[in-house]
N, C-alpha and C positions, 0 to 999 in steps of 0.2 A: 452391494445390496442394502446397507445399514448407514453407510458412509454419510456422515453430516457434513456439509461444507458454510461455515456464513459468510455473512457481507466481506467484501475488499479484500478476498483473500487470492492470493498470489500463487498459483501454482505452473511452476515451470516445463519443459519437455521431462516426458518420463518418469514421472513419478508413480508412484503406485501407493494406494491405499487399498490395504488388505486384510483380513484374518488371516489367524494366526494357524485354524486348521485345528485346535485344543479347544476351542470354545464351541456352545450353542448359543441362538440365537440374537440379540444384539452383537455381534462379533467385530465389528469395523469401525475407524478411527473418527474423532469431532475432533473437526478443525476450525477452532474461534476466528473473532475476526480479526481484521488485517494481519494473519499470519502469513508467512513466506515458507514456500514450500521448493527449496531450490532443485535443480536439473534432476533429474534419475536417485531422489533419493525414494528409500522407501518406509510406509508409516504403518506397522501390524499391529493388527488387535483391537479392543475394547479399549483404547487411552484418548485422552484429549492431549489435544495440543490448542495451552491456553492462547489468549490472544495477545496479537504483536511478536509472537513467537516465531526464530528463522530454525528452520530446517536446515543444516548446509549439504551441498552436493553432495552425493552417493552415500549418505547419510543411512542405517537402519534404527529406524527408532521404534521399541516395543516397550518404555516406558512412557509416563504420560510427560509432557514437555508444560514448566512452568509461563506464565504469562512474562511475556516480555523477556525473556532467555534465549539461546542460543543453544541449539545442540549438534556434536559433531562425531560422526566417526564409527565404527563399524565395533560392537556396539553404540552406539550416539550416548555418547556422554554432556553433560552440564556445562557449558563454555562461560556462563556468567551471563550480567543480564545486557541487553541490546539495546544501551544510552539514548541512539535516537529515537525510542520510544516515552522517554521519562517528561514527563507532563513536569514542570516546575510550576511554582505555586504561582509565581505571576507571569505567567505566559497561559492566554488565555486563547490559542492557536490551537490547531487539534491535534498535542501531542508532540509538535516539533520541541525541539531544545535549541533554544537562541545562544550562539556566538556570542560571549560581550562583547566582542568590537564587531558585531553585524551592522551596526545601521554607518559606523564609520567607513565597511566594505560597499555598503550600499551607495553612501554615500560619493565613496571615490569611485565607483565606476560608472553614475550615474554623470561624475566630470567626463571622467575617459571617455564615456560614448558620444556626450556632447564635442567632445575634444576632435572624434573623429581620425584620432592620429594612430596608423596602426599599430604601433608599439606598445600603445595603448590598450587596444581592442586586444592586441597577442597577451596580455597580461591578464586579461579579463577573465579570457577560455581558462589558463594555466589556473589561476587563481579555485574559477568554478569547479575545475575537474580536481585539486587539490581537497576543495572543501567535501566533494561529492565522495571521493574514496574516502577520505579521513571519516564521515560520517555513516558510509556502508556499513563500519561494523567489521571489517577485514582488519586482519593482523599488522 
């Protein structure tokens, strides 16, 4: 009924945004933007959940979730805050956090691709799905 959602925000199968059943009216959760709302978790009550904030699965969260933090777990507790949202001072990208040796990875696989050679290309995928979980935020 109340429920705010903004821009880029991420909401997975199952979730639920709800009151808590104790309040009157305004009663339902603000969810900032680019937050992540993973699978069947659930968000009660009057709390925000700031922005770039994950949710993680099956998650109940009925306090308010800080910006850029993680929260986990039945009650959804504080995980810390969620790195690949950290804006550094000279990266002027929105919000990514650059690798130091990024433009060297760019660099070699932009040989390998030219290179054509599959051993090549198989280091590439390895490489990307490496950098992709290491940067998810998962343990």
């Amino acid at each position: 009924e109340t429920a705010v959602i903004d821009d880029d925000v991420i909401i997975l199968q199952g979730v639920t945004l709800g009151g808590t059943g104790k309040e009157r009216g305004d009663r339902h959760p603000k969810v900032k933007t680019g937050a992540i709302l993973q699978q069947s978790c659930s968000v009660l009550g009057n709390i925000e959940v700031g922005e770039g904030a994950v949710v993680t699965a099956k998650s109940i969260v009925t306090k308010p979730v800080l910006p850029h933090h993680r929260v986990s777990g039945v009650p959804a507790r504080d995980k810390g805050e969620v790195k690949r949202f950290q804006q550094q001072e000279n990266d002027d990208s929105a919000g990514c956090v650059r690798d130091e040796s990024y433009d060297e990875k760019i660099e070699w696989r932009s040989d390998a691709i030219s290179s054509g050679r599959r051993e090549d290309l198989e280091n590439i995928l390895k490489t990307s799905f490496d950098l992709m979980w290491k940067n998810s935020g998962s343990p």
